[in-house]
N, C-alpha and C positions, 0 to 999 in steps of 0.2 A: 809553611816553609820548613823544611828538616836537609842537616844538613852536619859533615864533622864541626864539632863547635870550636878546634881548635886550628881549624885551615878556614873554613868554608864561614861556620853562621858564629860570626864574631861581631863584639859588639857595634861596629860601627854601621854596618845595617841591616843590625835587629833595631836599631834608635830610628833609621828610616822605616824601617818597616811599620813600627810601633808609631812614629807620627804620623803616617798617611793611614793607619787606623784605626786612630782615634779622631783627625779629621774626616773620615768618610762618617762613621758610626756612629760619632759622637763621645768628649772626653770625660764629662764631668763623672768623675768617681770610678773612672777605670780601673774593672778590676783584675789585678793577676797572682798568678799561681803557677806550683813547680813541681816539677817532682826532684826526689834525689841526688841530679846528677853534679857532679863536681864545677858541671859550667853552670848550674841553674842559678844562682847568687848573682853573679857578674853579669848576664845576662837581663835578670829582673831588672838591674839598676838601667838599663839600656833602655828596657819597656819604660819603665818609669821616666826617664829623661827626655824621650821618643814622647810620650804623652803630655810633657810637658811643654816643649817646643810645639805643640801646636795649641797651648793655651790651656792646656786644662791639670787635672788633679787625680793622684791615683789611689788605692785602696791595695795595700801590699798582703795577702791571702797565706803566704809562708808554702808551706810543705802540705799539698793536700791532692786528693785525688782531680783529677779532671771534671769529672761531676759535681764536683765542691764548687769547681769556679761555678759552672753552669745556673747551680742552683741561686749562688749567690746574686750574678747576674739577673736570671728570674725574681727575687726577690727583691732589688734595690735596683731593679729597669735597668739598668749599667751595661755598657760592652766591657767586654774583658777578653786577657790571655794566657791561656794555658803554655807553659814554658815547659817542653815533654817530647822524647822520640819515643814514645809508647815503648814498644819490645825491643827497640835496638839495644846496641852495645853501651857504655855509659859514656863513650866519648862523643855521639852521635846528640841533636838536641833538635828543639824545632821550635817554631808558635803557630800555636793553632787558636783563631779568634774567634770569638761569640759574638754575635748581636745583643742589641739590649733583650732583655727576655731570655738569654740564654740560651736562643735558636743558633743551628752553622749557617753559615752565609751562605747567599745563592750566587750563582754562578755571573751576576750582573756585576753586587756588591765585591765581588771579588774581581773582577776585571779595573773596577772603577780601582780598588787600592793597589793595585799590581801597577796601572796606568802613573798612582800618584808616589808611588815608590819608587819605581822607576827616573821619575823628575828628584825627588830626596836624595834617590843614591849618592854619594860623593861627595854632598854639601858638608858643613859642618854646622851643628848642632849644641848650642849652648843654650842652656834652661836649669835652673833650680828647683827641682822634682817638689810637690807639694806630694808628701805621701802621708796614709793614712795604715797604721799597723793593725790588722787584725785577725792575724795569728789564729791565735787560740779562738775567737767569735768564727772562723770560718769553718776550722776542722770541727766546732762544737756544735755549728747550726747543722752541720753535717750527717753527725754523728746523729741527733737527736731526730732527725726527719726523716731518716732508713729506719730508727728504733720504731718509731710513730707509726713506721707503714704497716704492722702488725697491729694496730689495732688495737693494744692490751694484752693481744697473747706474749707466747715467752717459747724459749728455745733450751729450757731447762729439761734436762736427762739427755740430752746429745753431747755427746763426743765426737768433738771435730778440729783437724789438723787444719791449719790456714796459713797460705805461701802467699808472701807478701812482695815475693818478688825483689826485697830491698829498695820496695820502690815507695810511692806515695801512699801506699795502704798499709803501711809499715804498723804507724800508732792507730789508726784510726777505727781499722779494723778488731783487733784486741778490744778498744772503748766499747763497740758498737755490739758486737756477739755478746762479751759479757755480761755487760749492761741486760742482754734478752735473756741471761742465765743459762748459756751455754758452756761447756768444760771447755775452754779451746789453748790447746799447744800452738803458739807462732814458732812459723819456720822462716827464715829467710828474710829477719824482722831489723834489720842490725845495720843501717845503709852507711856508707863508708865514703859515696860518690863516685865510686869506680867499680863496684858490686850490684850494680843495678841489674836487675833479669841475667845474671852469669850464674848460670847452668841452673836458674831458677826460675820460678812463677810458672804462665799459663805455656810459655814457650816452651819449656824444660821440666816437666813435672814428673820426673821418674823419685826425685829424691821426694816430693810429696805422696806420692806412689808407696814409695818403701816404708815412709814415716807412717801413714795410716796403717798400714797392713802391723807392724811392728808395735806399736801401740796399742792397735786393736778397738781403736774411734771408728765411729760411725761413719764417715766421711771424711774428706777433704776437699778444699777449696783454694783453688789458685787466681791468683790474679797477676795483670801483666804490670809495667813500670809504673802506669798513668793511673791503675785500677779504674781503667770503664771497660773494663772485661774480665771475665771468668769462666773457668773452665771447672769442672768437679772430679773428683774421684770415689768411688765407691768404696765400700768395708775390704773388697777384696782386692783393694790397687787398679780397680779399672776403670780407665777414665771414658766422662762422661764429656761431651762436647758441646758445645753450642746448642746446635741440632737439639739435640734430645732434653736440655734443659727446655727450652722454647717448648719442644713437645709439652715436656709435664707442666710449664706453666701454664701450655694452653686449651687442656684439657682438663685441669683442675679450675680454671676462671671459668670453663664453661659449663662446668658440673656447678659452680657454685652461683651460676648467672651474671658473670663478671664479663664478661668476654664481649666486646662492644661488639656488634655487627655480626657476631660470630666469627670472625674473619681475625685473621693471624697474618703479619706481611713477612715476607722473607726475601731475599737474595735468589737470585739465579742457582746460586752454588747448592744449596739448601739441597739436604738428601732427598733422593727417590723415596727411601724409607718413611720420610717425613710425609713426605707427600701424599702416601697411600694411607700411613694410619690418620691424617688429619681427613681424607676425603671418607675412610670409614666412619668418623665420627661424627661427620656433616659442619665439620669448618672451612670455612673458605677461604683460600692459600691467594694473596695478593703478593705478586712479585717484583723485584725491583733488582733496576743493575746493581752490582756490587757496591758497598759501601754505606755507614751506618745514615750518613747524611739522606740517602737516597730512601734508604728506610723511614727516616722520620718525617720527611717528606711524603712520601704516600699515609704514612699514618694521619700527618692530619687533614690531608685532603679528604682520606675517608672519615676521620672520624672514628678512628680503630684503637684500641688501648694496648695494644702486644705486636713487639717484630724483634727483628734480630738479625746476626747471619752466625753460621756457622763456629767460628773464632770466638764466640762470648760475649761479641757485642748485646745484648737484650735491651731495649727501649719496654719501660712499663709509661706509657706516653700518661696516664693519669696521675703519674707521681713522679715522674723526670722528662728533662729536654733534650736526655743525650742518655750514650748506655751508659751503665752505673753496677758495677765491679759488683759493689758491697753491697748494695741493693738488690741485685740478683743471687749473693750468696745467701741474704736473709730472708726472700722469697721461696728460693730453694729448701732451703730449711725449715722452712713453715713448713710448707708442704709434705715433708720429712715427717715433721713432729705430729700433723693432722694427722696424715693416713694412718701413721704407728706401724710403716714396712721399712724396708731397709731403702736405700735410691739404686743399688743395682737392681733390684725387684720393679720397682718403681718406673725407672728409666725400659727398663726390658715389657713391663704391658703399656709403658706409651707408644714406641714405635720400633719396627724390628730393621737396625743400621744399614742398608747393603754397600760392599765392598765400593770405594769411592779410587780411583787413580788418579792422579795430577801431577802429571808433565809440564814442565817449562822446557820451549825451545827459543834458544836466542837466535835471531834475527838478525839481518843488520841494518831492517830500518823496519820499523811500524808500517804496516800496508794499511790502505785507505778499506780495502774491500776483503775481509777473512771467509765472510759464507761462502760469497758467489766460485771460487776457488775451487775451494773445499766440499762444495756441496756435494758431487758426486762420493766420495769419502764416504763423507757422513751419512747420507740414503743410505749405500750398501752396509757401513757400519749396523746399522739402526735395523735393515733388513734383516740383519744375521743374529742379530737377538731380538727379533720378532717382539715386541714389546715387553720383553723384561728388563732394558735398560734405557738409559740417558746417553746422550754425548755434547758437551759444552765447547765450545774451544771459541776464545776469545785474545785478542792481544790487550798487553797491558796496557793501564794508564799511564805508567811511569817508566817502565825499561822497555829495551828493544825483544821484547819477549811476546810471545805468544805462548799463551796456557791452552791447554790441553786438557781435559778432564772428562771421563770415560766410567761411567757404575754400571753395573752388572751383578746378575745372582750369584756368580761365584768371583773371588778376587783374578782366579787364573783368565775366565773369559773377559774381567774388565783391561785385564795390564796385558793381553794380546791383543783388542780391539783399539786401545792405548798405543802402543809400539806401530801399529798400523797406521795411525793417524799424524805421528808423528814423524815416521817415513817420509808422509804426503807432505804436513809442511813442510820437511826440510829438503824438498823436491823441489815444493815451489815458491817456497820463498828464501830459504837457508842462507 
C-alpha cells in the first residue's frame, strides 16, 4: 500500500492494515522498519498498535534499508514491515509486508489481508504496543552479513562516491564499505525527512555523476530511499544500470562456477543487449513479468542464485530474500577489485547497451486485451527491423497507462518505430 502519507495512508489505516497482517501471517515478534521519511515515526507506532490489537508483539528495527527488515525476518522466522515509498517524493509513504522467512507475499496471502482490512477499516483500535527496540542489532546484523559476503577479501585501494539518497542507506552504507577498506566520500548522507531521493540517489544521479568525475574515484554508487536498489557510475560519470550490473555479476559467478544452473532470471524489460552477450556466453536467460517479486519467484522454482530487472533491483537468492542495495554495491566492487580493470571497461566487454525507448500513453481505462489489437503494429514493426530489435508494449499494473517500449541498433530507428506504435494506441485505445 503507497500512498500521500499526509491525505491518503495516515495512521488510522496503516493500524488496520498492520492488524489484519499480523493476524493472516502471524504476530509474535513482528518486525518493522523505515526509511527516512518525516511520516516514518508516526506511522511505525500505527504498525506497532495494528500488531498489537490482534494480540501479538513487535521488534521496532529503527532506520534501515529494506533488506535489513528481510534479513531480520529470515533470521528470527518473523513477519515484518518495511515502512518506505522507495523513490518517491518524501511525503509519499507505504508498507510493504514480509512473510516469516522474509519472502513477498503471494498473491493468495495478499487477497486474504486486503479481504481482512477491508473488515478493520473504520473500527477503532485500542491496544498497548508490546515493543521490542533493536536499533542498533538490526542495522549491525545488517551491516555485518554484506561485509561477510566477501569472504575475507577487502575493497582497499578503491575509490568510491556513495548516494545515499538521504535515505535508509544513509549510515549503513559508510559502516559497511569501510569496514571492507574502501576510501569512500558519502553524498546525499544527511536525511532531514523531507530530503529523501530530492534530486538524488539511483533516481537522480547526475550530482553522483559530477562528484566521481571531480574527485577522480573509481566509481560510484547510488542507491534509491529504501536501498534494495542500485545503480553505478563509472571513473568517467557514466552510468551503469541494472542491466549491465547483472551482466558482470553473471558472468563473473560463471567464470568462477557460481552461477547455479547457469541461468540468470530477468524481467521482460531486460536489454536486447543483455540478451545477446548472455546467449554468447551460454547462459540461460529465464524471464519474468515485471517486478522483483516475480523474479524471486522464478528464482526459486528454479533453483537459480542471480536475477534482477533493469532499475537495480539484484536478488543474490544464496545470500538474500529480496534485492539489497548495499549488497549489490559490495558485490560490484569485488568484482572491481578482482579483475584489477576499471567498471566502464568492465561493464563495456560484459555486454554492448542497445538504444532502449519507453513511452507511456495514458489511457482512460486499462483494456483487458493489448496484443490481439496491436498485433498487426507490432509484426510490421518487427518486420522493419528484420531481427535487430525488440518491441514490448504492455499496460500498467497501477495507472491507466499503457508502456510502450521499442530497441533498436540505432536510437533514431528505435524512437520512430516508438512514435509509430504509439500512434496505434492512441487510435485505439486513447
Amino acid at each position: 500500500m503507497r500512498g500521500d502519507a499526509r491525505t491518503e495512508l495516515t495512521p488510522a489505516p496503516v493500524r488496520a492494515l498492520a492488524q489484519a497482517g499480523a493476524e493472516i501471517l502471524g504476530h509474535r515478534g513482528f518486525a518493522v522498519g523505515r526509511d527516512t521519511r518525516a511520516s516514518g515515526p508516526e506511522l511505525a507506532d500505527a504498525v506497532h498498535a495494528g500488531v498489537a490489537a490482534a494480540g501479538g508483539d513487535s521488534v521496532d528495527l529503527g532506520v534501515v534499508p529494506t533488506p535489513a527488515v528481510a534479513r531480520w525476518c529470515a533470521a528470527h522466522q518473523v513477519a515484518g514491515v518495511m515502512i518506505s515509498a522507495s523513490h518517491n517524493p518524501w511525503y509519499d509513504n507505504g508498507i510493504k509486508f514480509f512473510a516469516p522467512g522474509g519472502s513477498k507475499l503471494g498473491d493468495r496471502v495478499q487477497d486474504e489481508i486486503q479481504a481482512r482490512f477491508d473488515a478493520l477499516l473504520g473500527t477503532e483500535i485500542e491496544a498497548s504496543p508490546a515493543i521490542v527496540d533493536a536499533h542498533d542489532t538490526a542495522a549491525e546484523s545488517h551491516v555485518e552479513r554484506v561485509v561477510a559476503s566477501l569472504e575475507g577479501r577487502s575493497l582497499t585501494g578503491l575509490v568510491v562516491v556513495a548516494d545515499a539518497a538521504n535515505g535508509a542507506a544513509y549510515d549503513v552504507a559508510h559502516r559497511a564499505l569501510t569496514r571492507l577498506g574502501a576510501d569512500v566520500t558519502m553524498l546525499h548522507a544527511a536525511p532531514n525527512g523531507t530530503n529523501i531521493n530530492d534530486g538524488c540517489g539511483s533516481t537522480h544521479p547526475a550530482s553522483l555523476q559530477a562528484a566521481v568525475v571531480e574527485r577522480g574515484a573509481d566509481l560510484g554508487v547510488a542507491f534509491d530511499g529504501d536501498a534494495d536498489r542500485l545503480l553505478a557510475v563509472d571513473a568517467d560519470g557514466r552510468l551503469i544500470d541494472g542491466d549491465q550490473i547483472i551482466a558482470l555479476c553473471a558472468l563473473d559467478a560463471k567464470a568462477r562456477g557460481r552461477l547455479a544452473g547457469d541461468a540468470v532470471v530477468v524481467t521482460v524489460m531486460t536489454n536486447l543487449g543483455f540478451r545477446r552477450a548472455m546467449h554468447d556466453a551460454g547462459i540461460h536467460i529465464v524471464d519474468t513479468k515485471v517486478g522483483d517479486r516475480h523474479v524471486l519467484e522464478a528464482l526459486d522454482a528454479g533453483g537459480y542464485s542471480l536475477g534482477g530487472e533493469q532499475s537495480g533491483h539484484v536478488i543474490f537468492r544464496e545470500l538474500a530474500s529480496t534485492g539489497d542495495g548495499l549488497l549489490t554495491a559490495v558485490q560490484l566492487l569485488d568484482i572491481v577489485a578482482r579483475r584489477g580493470r576499471p567498471l566502464g571497461a568492465l561493464a563495456d566487454a560484459a555486454m554492448t547497451r542497445l538504444p532502449q525507448v519507453l513511452q507511456n500513453v495514458r489511457v482512460a481505462r486499462r483494456p483487458v486485451d493489448v496484443d490481439g489489437p496491436l498485433a498487426p503494429f507490432i509484426d510490421a514493426s518487427l518486420a522493419r527491423m528484420a531481427g535487430r530489435g525488440r518491441v514490448l508494449i504492455r499496460p500498467s499494473g497501477t495507472e491507466p497507462l499503457i508502456r510502450v517500449m521499442v530497441e533498436a541498433e540505432t536510437d533514431a530507428e528505435a524512437r520512430m518505430e516508438a512514435d509509430g506504435l504509439v500512434a496505434a494506441v492512441e487510435s485505439l485505445f486513447g
